[in-house]
N, C-alpha and C positions, 0 to 999 in steps of 0.2 A: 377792439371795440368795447369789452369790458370794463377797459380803463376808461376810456372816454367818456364815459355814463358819468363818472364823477369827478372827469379833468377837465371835458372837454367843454362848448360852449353852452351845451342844453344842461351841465352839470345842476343851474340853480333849481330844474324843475326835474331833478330825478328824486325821487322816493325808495323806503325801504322797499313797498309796494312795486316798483317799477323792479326794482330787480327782482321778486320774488318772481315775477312772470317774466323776466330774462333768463332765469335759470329755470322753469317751465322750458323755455325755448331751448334751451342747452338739453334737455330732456328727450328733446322732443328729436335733435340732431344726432343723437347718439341710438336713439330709434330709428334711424332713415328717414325722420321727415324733417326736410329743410323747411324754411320758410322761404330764404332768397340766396341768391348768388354763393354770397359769402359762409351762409350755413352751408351749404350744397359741399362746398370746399371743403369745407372739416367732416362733414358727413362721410365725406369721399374717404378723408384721412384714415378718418372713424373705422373704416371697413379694411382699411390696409395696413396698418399699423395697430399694437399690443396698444393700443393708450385706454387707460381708465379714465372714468368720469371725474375722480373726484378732485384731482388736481386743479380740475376746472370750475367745480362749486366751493371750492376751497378757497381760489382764487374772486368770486362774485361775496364772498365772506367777507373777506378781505374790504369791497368796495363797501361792504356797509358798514364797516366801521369806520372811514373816511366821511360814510355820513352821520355820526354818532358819536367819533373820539378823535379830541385834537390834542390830547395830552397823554404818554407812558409812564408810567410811575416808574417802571426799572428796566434793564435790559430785558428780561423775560418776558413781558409784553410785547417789546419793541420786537423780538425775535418773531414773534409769532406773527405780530403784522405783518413783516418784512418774508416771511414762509408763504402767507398769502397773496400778495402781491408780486412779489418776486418769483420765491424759491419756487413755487407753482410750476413759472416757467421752467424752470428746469426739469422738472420731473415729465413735463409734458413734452419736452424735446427728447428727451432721450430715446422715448421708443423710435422716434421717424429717423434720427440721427443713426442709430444702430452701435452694438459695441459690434469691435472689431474680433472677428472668430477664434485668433492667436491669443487674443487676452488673455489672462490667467487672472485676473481680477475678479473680485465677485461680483455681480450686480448691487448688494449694496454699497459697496464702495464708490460702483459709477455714478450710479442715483444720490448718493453720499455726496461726493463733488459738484452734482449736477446743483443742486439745491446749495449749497455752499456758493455756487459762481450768483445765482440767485441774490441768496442773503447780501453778497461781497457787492454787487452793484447796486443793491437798493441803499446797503448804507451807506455808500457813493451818493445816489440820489440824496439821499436826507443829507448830509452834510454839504453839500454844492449848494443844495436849494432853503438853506437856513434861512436868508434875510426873505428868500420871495414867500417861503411858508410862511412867518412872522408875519409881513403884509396881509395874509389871510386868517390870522389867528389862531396858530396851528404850530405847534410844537413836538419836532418829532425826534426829541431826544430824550433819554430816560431822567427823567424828574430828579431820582436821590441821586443819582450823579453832578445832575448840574447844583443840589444844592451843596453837595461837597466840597463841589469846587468854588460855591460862594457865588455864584451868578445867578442873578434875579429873570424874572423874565421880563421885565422891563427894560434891562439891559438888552438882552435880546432883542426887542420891539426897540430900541435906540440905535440898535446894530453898531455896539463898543467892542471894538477889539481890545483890550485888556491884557495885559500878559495872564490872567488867569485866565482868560479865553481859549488865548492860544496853546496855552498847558492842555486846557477842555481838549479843545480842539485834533492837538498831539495825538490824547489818547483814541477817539473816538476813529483817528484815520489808522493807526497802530491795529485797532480792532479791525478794522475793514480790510487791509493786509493780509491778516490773519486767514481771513477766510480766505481772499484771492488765493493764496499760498496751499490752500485746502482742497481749491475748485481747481489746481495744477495738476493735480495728483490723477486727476480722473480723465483728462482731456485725452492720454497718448493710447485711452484704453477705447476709444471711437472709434468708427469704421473711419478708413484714411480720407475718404473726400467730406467726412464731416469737421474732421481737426481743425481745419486751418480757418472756416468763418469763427468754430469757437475757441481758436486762440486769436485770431483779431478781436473779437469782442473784449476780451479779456485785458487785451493789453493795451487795448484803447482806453477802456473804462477804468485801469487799472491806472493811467496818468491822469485821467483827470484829480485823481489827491496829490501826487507832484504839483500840478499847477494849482490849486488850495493852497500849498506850504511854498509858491514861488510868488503866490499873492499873497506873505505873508498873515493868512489866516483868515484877510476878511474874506467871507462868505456872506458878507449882507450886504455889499453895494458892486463888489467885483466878481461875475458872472465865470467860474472858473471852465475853459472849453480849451480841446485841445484844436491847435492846427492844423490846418490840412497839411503841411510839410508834415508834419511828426506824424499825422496817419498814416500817411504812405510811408513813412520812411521806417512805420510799426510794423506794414503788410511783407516784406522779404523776410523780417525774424518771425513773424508768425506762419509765412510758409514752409521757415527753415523746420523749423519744431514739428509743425504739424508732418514733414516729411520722415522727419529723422523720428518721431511717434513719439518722443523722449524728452521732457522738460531738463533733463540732468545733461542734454548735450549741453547746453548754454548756460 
């Protein structure tokens, strides 16, 4: 519902203002007073599971800079968005998810990964959704990189696939890997009936940059999604994982 304030269709008429008294509201849930339904549910959470608040004003942070900043100067900004909007989520699963009592992991390592599968999917999102951000005037790729690589952002708003794009491009899904490979490491250390939704997520969102590099690159006119054969045919390896607790069986 957080997101939706600044994606969804009332986005034109939300304000800084509007969220200051959404996160009131987030206050207010984390005290025991719902307003409806839906707070009621997280309230409920609230009471049963370790989760901290701030994950979650962390994340309405996030929303106001969607309403304030359409440009990143370098990767360290872009990170920090993509902590708010994302990795948020991660930190805020982990408590309800549970680590697994055998673990010998530490907690920062889970929450380490948890936020890493976070970052690994957002930069997913930003890279899928180049051409339709451009239609909105919004760029969410780091500035001194694109000018390294010599692409304007007029190019961008032309939606040019360029072999310097696609070099762009290369690197920007190389980095997003990275983290996938990151958020691997923490998944086998979950209690066992949580692994297997967060290795489906994983290896679902983890093809969508496959189909990116099988639409050779364009991301401005061809909507990269993966099939439903290949989800289902993603759900047995992601059971298999999640039973065997162990990325390194596969």
């Amino acid at each position: 519902r957080t997101d939706e304030l600044v994606d969804g269709p009332n986005a034109s008429h939300i304000t800084p203002r509007a969220l200051d008294t959404w996160e009131k509201r987030l206050d207010n849930i984390f005290q025991g007073r719902p307003y409806d339904l839906f707070d009621a549910a997280l309230s409920h959470t609230v009471s049963n599971y370790p989760l901290g608040i701030q994950p979650f004003k962390d994340m309405i942070e996030g929303m106001r800079l969607d309403l304030l900043k359409t440009r990143y100067n370098n990767f360290d900004e872009l990170y920090l968005y993509c902590y708010y909007v994302a990795g948020t989520v991660g930190l805020m699963s982990v408590p309800v998810m549970g680590i697994a009592s055998e673990s010998k992991a530490s907690n920062e390592t889970v929450y380490g990964a948890a936020l890493a599968l976070g970052i690994a999917n957002q930069l997913t999102n930003i890279i899928r959704d180049v051409g339709e951000d451009g239609r909105r005037g919004r760029i969410y790729l780091p500035q001194d990189e694109l000018a390294s690589a010599g692409i304007s952002e007029d190019e961008i708003f032309r939606g040019l696939v360029s072999n310097k794009w696609k070099i762009f491009m290369k690197n920007q899904i190389k980095r997003a890997r990275m983290y996938f490979d990151e958020a691997e490491k923490g998944v086998a250390e979950l209690k066992e009936a949580s692994r297997w939704p967060v290795w489906a997520s994983l290896l679902l969102y983890r093809q969508i940059l496959d189909v990116i590099e099988e639409n050779d690159y364009n991301n401005f006119t061809k909507k990269a999604y993966v099939g439903k054969a290949k989800k289902f045919a993603s759900l047995p390896l992601a059971y298999g994982r999640a039973i065997m607790g162990t990325s390194k069986f596969f």
